[in-house]
BAVO-625834 format. One record per residue (C-alpha): residue in one letter; residue number from 1; x, y, z. Coordinates in steps of 0.2 Angstrom, whole numbers. Last residue first. Example, Ala and Ser with C-alpha at 12.3 -4.5 7.8 and 13.67 -1.06 7.14 Angstrom:
<nodes>
+---+-----+-------+-------+-------+
| r |   k |    px |    py |    pz |
+---+-----+-------+-------+-------+
| S |   2 |    68 |    -5 |    36 |
| A |   1 |    62 |   -22 |    39 |
+---+-----+-------+-------+-------+
</nodes>
This chain:
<nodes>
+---+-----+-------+-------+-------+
| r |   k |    px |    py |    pz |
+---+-----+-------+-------+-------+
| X |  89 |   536 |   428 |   420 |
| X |  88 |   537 |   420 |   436 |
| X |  87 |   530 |   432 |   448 |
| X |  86 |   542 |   439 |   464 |
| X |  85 |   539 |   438 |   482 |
| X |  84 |   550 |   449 |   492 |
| X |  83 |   536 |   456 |   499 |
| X |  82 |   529 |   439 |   507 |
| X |  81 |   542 |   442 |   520 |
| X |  80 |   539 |   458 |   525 |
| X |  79 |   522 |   454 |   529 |
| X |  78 |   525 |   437 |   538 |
| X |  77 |   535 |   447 |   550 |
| X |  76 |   521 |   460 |   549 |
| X |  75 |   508 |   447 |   553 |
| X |  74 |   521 |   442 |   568 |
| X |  73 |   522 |   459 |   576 |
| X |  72 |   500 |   461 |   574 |
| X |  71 |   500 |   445 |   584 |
| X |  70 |   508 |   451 |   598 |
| X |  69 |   510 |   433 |   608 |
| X |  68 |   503 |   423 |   621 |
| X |  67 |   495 |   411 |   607 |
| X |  66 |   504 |   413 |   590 |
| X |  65 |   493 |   409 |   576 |
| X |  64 |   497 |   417 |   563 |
| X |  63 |   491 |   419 |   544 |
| X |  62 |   496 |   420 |   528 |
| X |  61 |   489 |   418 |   511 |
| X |  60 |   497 |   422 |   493 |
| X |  59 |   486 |   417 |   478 |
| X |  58 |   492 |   419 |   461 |
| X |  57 |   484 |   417 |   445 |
| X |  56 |   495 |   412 |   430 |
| X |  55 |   498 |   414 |   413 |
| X |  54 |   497 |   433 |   409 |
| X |  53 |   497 |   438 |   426 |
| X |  52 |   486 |   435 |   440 |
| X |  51 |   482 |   443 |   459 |
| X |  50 |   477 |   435 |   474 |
| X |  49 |   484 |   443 |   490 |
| X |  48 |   476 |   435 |   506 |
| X |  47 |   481 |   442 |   523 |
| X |  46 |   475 |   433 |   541 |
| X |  45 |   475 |   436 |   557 |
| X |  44 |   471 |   424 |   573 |
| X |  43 |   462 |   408 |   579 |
| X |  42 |   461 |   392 |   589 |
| X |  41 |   449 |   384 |   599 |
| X |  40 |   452 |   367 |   594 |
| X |  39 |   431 |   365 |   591 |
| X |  38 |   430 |   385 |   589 |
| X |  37 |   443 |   386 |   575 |
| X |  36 |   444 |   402 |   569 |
| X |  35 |   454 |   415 |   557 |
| X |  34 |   451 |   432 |   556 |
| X |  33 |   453 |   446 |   542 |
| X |  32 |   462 |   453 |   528 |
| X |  31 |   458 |   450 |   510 |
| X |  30 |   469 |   459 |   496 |
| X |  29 |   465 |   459 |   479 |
| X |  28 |   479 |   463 |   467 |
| X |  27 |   484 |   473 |   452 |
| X |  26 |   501 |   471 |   449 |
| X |  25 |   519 |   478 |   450 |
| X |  24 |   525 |   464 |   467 |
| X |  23 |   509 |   469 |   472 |
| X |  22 |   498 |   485 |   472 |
| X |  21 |   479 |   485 |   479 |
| X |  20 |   463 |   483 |   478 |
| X |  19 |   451 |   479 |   495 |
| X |  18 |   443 |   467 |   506 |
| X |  17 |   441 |   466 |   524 |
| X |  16 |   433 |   452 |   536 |
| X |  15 |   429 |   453 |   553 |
| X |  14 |   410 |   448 |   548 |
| X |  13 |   417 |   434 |   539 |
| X |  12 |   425 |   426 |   553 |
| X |  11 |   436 |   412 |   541 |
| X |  10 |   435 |   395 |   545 |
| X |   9 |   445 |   381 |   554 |
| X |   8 |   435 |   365 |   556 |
| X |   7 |   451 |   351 |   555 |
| X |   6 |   459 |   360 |   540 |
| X |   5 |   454 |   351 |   525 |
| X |   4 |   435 |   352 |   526 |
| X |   3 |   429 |   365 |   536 |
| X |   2 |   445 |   377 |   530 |
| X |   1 |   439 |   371 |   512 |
+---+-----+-------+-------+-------+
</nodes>
């Protein structure tokens, strides 16, 4: 989808991490990784949370780009931020 919709940016899979976790009270799969973009030569860090309730499935992704920054401060930004996200029931 990156390829196709987001001029060439695609997900480094061998930097990639995916686990189980809480969210906002639910079970969830959490995906963390790198972003690139080798013909804008872009990239960063990502997060994914995709969880579902009854009637929906959620998916939550972040990511920065934020060249001559601390990338790490800015995922935790986006972090705390995503946290106050709340299901509709």
């Amino acid at each position: 989808l990156g390829k196709k919709y987001l001029y060439g940016d695609y997900v480094d899979t061998s930097m990639t991490r995916t686990y189980f976790v809480q969210f906002a009270g639910y079970y969830a799969q959490k995906v963390e990784g790198i972003w690139q973009n080798d013909e804008r030569v872009e990239g960063g860090p990502f997060r994914t949370y995709i969880f579902g309730t009854d009637t929906r499935t959620y998916v939550i992704d972040f990511h920065v780009f934020a060249p001559g920054e601390k990338k790490w401060y800015r995922l935790e930004q986006l972090e705390l931020i995503v946290e106050t996200f709340q299901p509709l029931l």
